[in-house]
C-alpha positions in Angstrom: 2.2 -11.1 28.0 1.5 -11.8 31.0 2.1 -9.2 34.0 2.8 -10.2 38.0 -0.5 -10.6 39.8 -2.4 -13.0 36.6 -2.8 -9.9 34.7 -2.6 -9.9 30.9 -1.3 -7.0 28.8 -2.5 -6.8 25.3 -0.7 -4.7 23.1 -2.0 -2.1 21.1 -1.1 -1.1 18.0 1.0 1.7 17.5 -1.1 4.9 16.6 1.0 5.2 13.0 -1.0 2.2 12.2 -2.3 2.7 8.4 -5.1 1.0 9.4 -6.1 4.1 11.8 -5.1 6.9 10.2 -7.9 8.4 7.9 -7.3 8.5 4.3 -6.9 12.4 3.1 -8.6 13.1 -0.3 -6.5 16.1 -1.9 -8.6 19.3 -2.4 -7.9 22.8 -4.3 -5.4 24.7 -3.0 -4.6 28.5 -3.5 -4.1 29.4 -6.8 -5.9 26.4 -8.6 -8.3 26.7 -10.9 -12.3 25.8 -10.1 -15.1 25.0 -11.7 -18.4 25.1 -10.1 -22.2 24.7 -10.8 -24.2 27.2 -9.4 -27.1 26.0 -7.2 -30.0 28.3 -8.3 -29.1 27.7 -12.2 -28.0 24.6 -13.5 -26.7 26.2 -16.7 -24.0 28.4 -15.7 -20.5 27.4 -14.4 -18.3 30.0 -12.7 -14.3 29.6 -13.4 -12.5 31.3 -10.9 -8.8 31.1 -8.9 -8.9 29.8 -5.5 -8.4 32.6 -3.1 -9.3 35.2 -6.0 -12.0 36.6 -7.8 -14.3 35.3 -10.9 -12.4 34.7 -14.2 -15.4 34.1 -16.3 -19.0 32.4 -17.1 -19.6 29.5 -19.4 -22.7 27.9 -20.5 -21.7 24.5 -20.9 -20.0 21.8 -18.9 -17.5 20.9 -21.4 -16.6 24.4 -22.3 -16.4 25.1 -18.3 -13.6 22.0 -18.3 -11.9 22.8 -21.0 -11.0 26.4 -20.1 -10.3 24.9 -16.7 -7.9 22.6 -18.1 -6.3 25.7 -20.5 -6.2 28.0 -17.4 -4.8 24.9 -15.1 -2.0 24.5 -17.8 -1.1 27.6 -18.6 -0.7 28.6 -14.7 0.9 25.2 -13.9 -1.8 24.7 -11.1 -4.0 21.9 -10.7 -7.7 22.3 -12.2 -10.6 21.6 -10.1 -15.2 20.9 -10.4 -17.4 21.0 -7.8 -21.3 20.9 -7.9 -21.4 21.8 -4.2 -18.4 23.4 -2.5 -17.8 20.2 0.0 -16.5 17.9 -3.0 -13.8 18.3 -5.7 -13.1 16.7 -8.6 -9.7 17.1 -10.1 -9.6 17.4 -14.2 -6.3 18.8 -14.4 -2.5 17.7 -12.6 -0.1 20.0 -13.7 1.0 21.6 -10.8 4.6 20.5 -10.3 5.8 18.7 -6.5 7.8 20.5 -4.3 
């Protein structure tokens, strides 16, 4: 488009553009469960609530999961592993949409 005086007018596109907007990765929220690797030893996994205390220790990684995925059930959450607090895995959907 061209304005009075020779000038030209691009248009820019509107800030709802997909293309701009960054994409949002889900991450625990209160009340879902978590798995995590401590740093100082590799062999223990804390399971614990999101915004409470410790639920228990486990030993292995697949007995840390799967008592994730029994807690995330039988609380209706989503269940969650981390090996460094910035990012999440998500082993277990069963919190319900709102």
């Amino acid at each position: 488009m061209t304005l009075p005086g020779g000038v030209i007018a691009f248009r820019e596109p509107p800030p709802t553009d997909r293309r701009l907007t960054p994409a949002l990765r889900p991450v625990p929220q209160a009340g879902d469960v978590l798995a995590s690797k401590r740093s100082a030893r590799a062999d223990v996994f804390t399971i614990r609530i999101v915004s409470g205390a410790d639920v228990e220790r486990m030993k292995r990684y697949k007995e840390a999961i799967d008592r994730v995925l029994d807690l995330a059930r039988e609380l209706r959450v989503d269940g969650w592993y981390t090996c460094n607090h910035t990012n999440y895995a998500r082993v277990a959907h069963f919190r319900q949409l709102v």
